[in-house]
N, C-alpha and C positions, 0 to 999 in steps of 0.2 A: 886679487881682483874682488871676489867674497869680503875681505875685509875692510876695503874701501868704502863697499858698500852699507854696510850695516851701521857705522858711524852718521852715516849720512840719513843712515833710515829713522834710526833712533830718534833722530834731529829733527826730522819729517814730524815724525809722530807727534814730537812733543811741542811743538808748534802748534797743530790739529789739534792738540787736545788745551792748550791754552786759547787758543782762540773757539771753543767750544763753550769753554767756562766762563766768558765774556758776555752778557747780551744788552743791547743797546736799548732802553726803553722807546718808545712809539715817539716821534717828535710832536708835541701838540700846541699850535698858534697861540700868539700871545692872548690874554682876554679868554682864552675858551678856560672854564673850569675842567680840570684831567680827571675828577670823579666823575663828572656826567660825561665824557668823551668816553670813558671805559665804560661806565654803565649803558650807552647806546651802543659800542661794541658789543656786548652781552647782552642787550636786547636782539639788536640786528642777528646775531647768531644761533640764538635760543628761535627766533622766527623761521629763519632757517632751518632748523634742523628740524623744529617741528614741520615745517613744508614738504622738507623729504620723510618725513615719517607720514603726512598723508599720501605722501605718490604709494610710498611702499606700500600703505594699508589698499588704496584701491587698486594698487596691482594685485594683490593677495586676494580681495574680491573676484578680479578676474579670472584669476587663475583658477576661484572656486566656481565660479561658473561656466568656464569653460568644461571644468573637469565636471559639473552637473550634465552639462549639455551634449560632449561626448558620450560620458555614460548613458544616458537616454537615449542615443542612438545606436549606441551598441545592443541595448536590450531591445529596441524597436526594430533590428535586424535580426533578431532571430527568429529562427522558424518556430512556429507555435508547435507545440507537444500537440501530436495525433487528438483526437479524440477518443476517449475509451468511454465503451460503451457498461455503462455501469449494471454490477453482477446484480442477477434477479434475484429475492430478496423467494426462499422457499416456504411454499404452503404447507402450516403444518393444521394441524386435525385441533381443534380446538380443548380437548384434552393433555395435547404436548405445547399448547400455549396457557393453559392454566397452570402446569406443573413446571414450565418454566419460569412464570411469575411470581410461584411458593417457594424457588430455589433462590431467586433475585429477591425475593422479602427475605429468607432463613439469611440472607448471605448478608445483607443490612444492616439487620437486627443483627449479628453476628460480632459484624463492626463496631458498631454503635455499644454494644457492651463493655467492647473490649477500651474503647474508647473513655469511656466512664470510668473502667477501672483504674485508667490513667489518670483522669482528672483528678478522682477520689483522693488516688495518691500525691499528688500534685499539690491538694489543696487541703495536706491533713497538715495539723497542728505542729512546730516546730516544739521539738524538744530543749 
């Protein structure tokens, strides 16, 4: 039975595939030139696609503003963070605020040297 069949398939097949390799060009009335008939097909198509490449483009707009406009409402749903009451800021004796300003200048000028040493090196002469 199997071998009945496969004769038959083979036969199938090759049929399908000749008639695959076949293709009938477009029929086009007499008097119409087949260069401009194709080339308004390929306009007509190119308009087309470009058409569906706007829809997509303003779905993807929507999409982005949708996804703005949920987001915006997901942050306008939250509960605002407590209020903290901001840490008091301590009285010092105006001699622990002169000596903290001679550590904050030594600490500068500190930088700032070190800084130069860099530069120096930075901007000595190529050997």
């Amino acid at each position: 039975m199997t071998r009945a069949l496969l004769p038959l398939s083979l036969a199938l097949a090759a049929l399908a595939a000749s008639a695959e390799a076949q293709t009938i060009p477009p029929y086009v009335s007499p008097g119409v030139d087949p260069h401009r008939y194709q080339a308004e097909q390929h306009r007509s198509e190119i308009d087309r696609l470009r058409a569906q490449a706007d829809q997509r483009e303003a779905f993807a707009r929507r999409l982005q503003l949708e996804t703005r406009l949920n987001r915006l409402e997901i942050e306008a749903a939250r509960q605002p963070e407590p209020m903290q009451p901001s840490a008091y800021r301590s009285l010092r004796s105006p001699e622990e605020e002169r000596a903290l300003r001679d550590s904050a200048t030594r600490r500068s000028r500190a930088a700032a040297a070190g800084v130069t040493q860099i530069d120096a090196w930075l901007d000595r002469p190529a050997n």
